[in-house]
C-alpha positions in Angstrom: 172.4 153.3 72.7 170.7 155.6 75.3 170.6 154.3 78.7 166.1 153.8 78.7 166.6 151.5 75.7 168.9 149.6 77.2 166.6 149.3 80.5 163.7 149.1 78.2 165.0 146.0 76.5 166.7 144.1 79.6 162.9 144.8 81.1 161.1 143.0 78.1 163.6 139.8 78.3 162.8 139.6 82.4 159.7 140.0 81.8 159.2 137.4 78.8 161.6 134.9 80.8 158.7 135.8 83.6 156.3 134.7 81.8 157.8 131.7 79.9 158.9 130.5 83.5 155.6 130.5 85.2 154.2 128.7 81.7 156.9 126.1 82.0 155.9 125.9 85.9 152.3 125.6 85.0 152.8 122.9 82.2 152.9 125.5 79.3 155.8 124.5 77.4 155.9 127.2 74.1 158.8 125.5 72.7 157.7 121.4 73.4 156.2 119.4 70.7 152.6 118.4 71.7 149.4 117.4 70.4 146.3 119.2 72.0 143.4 117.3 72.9 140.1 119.1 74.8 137.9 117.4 77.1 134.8 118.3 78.7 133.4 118.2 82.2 130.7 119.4 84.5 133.0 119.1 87.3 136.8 118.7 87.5 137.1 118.1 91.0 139.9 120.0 92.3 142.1 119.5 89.0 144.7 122.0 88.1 147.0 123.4 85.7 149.9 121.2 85.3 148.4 118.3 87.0 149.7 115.0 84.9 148.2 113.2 82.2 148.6 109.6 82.6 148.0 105.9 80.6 148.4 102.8 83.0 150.7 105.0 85.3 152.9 106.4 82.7 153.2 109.9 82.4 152.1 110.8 78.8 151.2 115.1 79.2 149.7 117.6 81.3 146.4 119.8 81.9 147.6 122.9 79.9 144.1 125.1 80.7 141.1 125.1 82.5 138.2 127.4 81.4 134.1 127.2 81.0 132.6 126.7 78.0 130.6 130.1 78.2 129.2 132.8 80.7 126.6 130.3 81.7 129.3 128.3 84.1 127.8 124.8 83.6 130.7 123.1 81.7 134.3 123.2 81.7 136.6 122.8 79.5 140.2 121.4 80.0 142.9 121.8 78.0 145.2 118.5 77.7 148.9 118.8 76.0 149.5 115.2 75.0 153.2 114.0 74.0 153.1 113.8 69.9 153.7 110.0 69.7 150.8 108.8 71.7 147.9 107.9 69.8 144.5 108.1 71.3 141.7 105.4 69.7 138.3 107.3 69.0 135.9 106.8 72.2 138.8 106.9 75.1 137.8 108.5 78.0 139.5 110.9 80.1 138.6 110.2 83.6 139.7 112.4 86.7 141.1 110.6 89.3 142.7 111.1 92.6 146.5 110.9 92.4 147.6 110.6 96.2 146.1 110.5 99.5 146.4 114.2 100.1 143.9 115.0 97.3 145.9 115.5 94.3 144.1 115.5 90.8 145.0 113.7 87.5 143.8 112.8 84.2 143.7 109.2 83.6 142.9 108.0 79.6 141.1 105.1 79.2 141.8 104.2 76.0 139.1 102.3 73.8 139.4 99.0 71.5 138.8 101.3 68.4 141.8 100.9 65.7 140.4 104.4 64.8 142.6 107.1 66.1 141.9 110.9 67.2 143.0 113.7 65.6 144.8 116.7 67.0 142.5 119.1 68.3 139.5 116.6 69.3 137.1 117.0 71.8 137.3 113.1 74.3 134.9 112.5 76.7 134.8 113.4 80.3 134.6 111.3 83.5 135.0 111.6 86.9 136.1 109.0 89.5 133.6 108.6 92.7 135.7 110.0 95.2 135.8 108.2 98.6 133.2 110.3 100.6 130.6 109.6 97.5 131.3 105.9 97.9 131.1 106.0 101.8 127.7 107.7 101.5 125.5 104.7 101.5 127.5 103.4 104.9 126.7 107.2 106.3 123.2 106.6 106.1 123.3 102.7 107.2 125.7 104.0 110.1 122.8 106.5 110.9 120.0 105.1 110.2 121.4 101.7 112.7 122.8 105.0 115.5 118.9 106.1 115.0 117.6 102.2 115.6 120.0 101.8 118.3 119.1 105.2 120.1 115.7 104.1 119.8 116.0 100.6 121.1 118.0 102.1 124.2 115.3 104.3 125.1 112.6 101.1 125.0 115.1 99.2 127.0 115.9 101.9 130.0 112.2 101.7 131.1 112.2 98.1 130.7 114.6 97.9 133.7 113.0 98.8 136.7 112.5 96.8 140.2 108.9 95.3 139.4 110.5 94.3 135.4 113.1 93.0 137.2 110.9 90.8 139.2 109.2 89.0 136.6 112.1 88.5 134.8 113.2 86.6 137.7 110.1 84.8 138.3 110.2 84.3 134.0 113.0 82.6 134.2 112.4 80.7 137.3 109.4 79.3 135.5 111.1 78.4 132.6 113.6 76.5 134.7 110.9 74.6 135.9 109.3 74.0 132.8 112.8 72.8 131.7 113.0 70.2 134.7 109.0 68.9 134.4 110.2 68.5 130.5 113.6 66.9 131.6 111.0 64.3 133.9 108.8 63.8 131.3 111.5 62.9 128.8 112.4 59.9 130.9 108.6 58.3 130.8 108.6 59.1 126.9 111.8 57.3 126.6 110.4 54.4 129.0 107.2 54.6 127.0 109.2 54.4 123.6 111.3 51.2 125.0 108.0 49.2 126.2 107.0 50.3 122.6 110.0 49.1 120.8 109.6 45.7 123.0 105.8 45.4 122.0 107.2 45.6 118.5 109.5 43.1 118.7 106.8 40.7 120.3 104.5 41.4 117.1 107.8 41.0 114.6 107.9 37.6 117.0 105.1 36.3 116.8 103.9 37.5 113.5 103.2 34.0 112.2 100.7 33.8 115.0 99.2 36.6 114.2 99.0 35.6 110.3 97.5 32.0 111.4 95.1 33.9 113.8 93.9 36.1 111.1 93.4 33.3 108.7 91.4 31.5 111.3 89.1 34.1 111.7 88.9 34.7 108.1 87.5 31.1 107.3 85.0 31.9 110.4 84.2 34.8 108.4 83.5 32.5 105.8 82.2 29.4 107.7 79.6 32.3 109.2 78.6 33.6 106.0 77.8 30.6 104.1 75.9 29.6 106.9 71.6 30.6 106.5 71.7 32.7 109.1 68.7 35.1 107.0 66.2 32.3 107.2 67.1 31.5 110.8 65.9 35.3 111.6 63.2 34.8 109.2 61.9 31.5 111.2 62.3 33.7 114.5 60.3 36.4 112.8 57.6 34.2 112.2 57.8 32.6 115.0 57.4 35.6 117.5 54.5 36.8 115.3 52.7 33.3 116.3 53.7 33.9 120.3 52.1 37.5 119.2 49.0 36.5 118.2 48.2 33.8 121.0 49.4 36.7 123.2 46.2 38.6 121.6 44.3 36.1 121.8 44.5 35.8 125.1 44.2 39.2 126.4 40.9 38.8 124.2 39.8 36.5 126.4 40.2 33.7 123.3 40.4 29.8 124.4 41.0 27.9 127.9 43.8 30.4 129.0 42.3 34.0 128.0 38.7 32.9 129.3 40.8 31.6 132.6 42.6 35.2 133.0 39.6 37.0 131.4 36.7 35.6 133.4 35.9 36.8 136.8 33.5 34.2 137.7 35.7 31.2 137.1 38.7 32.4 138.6 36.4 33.0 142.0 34.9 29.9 141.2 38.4 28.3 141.1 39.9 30.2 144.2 36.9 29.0 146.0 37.5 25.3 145.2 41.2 25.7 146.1 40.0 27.0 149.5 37.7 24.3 149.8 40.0 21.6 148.6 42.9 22.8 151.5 40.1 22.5 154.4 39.2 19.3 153.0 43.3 18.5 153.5 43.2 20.0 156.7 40.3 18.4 157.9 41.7 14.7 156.5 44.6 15.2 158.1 43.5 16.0 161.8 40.4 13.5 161.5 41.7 10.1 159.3 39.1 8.2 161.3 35.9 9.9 160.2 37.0 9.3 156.5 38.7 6.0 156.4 36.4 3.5 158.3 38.1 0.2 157.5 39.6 -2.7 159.0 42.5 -4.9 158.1 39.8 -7.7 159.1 36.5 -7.0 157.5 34.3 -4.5 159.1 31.8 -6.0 161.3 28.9 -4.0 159.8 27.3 -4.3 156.8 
């Protein structure tokens, strides 16, 4: 055999060992019994070739390729190389999750309650785990929305903190201390107040068959008061201040003895006269007896 075939054909099994060792290290496994399952995904996440297929934790495959669908890069298709004894229900999901800390990717199958089972060469469906940062964006934009709140706060609080703010906060407080003390005072004379009202309680509690006996007294004066006829009383008054009315008109009329007496010029004169007369007659009596009692306890001697 010439010397190039020989080189020729030691080149081909290299180069075939090559290739069937970067398979083997990427998964591919020509010579290995599995089933081949195909899932789709808009995006894998950072999953590789090789990375492990898994059910509850177990290792049951591997990612054997990862294409796209088409020239229009908006799906991908992965490739899964599933050991030949596992048997996936219809409607599992294949959901891509993250294997370690450090960012590793694997395939996770959820596996459905269907007693229906996939055939080789069936499409599952896709689904992707929320990775951490997707779940910590809601806190990003509490955290800065609270940072923005607090920046703001702090910059109406810096003004706030001058020598005439100071001040008044002083003085605030020093009247609210002072409210505090008149309240404190107060509180005493409500308490002192609520005592003498807790004792004029007790009196009334005391003495509340008094006050029942009292009230039932003045009920029957209530009663005593209304049967008396109290109506025909007023109605006897009534008449009788019309009758005072009338001789009160009668006499500014000048009517009878009285109204003639206040009415009548001439008579009153006639009257004051007399009266004036009358007291000289008195006067005159009383400083001459003799010239109008002549008499004698003996007889007069003259006839």
């Amino acid at each position: 055999m010439k010397k190039e075939v020989k080189i020729g054909i030691i080149m081909a099994i290299v180069l075939g060992s090559l290739i069937w060792g970067i398979s083997f290290l990427k998964g591919k496994n020509f010579f290995s019994d599995k089933k081949t399952y195909y899932v789709i995904y808009d995006d894998i996440s950072g999953l590789d070739e090789s990375n492990g297929v898994f059910v509850k934790g177990y290792k049951v495959g591997h990612v054997r390729d990862i294409n796209f669908v088409d020239k229009s890069l908006k799906k991908i298709k992965v490739t899964l190389a599933i050991d030949k004894n596992i048997q996936i229900p219809l409607g599992s999901i294949a959901r891509i999750y993250s294997l370690d800390l450090i960012g590793n990717k694997a395939i996770e199958l959820k596996f459905s309650k269907n007693v229906t089972f996939c055939v080789e060469g069936e499409t599952l469906y896709g689904d992707l785990e929320i990775t951490l940062s997707q779940q910590l964006e809601p806190y990003k934009i509490q955290t800065y929305n609270l940072l923005k709140s607090a920046d703001s706060l702090s910059n109406s609080i810096i003004p706030v903190f001058n020598v005439e703010s100071v001040n008044n906060l002083k003085q605030t407080l020093y009247n609210i201390k002072t409210t505090t003390d008149e309240i404190a005072k107060s509180s005493l004379y409500i308490n002192y107040s609520f005592q003498n009202i807790e004792a004029i309680t007790h009196n009334l509690a005391d003495n509340n068959k008094r006050i029942n006996k009292i009230l039932l007294n003045m009920e029957q004066i209530s009663d005593s008061l209304s049967r008396l006829k109290i109506q025909q009383s007023f109605d006897k008054l009534d008449n009788t201040l019309d009758e005072a009315n009338e001789i009160i008109v009668k006499i500014k009329s000048g009517q009878g003895s009285i109204g003639k007496l206040l009415s009548n010029d001439t008579l009153y004169k006639n009257l004051n006269s007399a009266a004036a007369n009358l007291d000289t007659l008195v006067k005159d009596l009383k400083n001459n007896p003799k010239k109008y009692l002549q008499f004698s306890v003996f007889g007069s001697g003259k006839k």
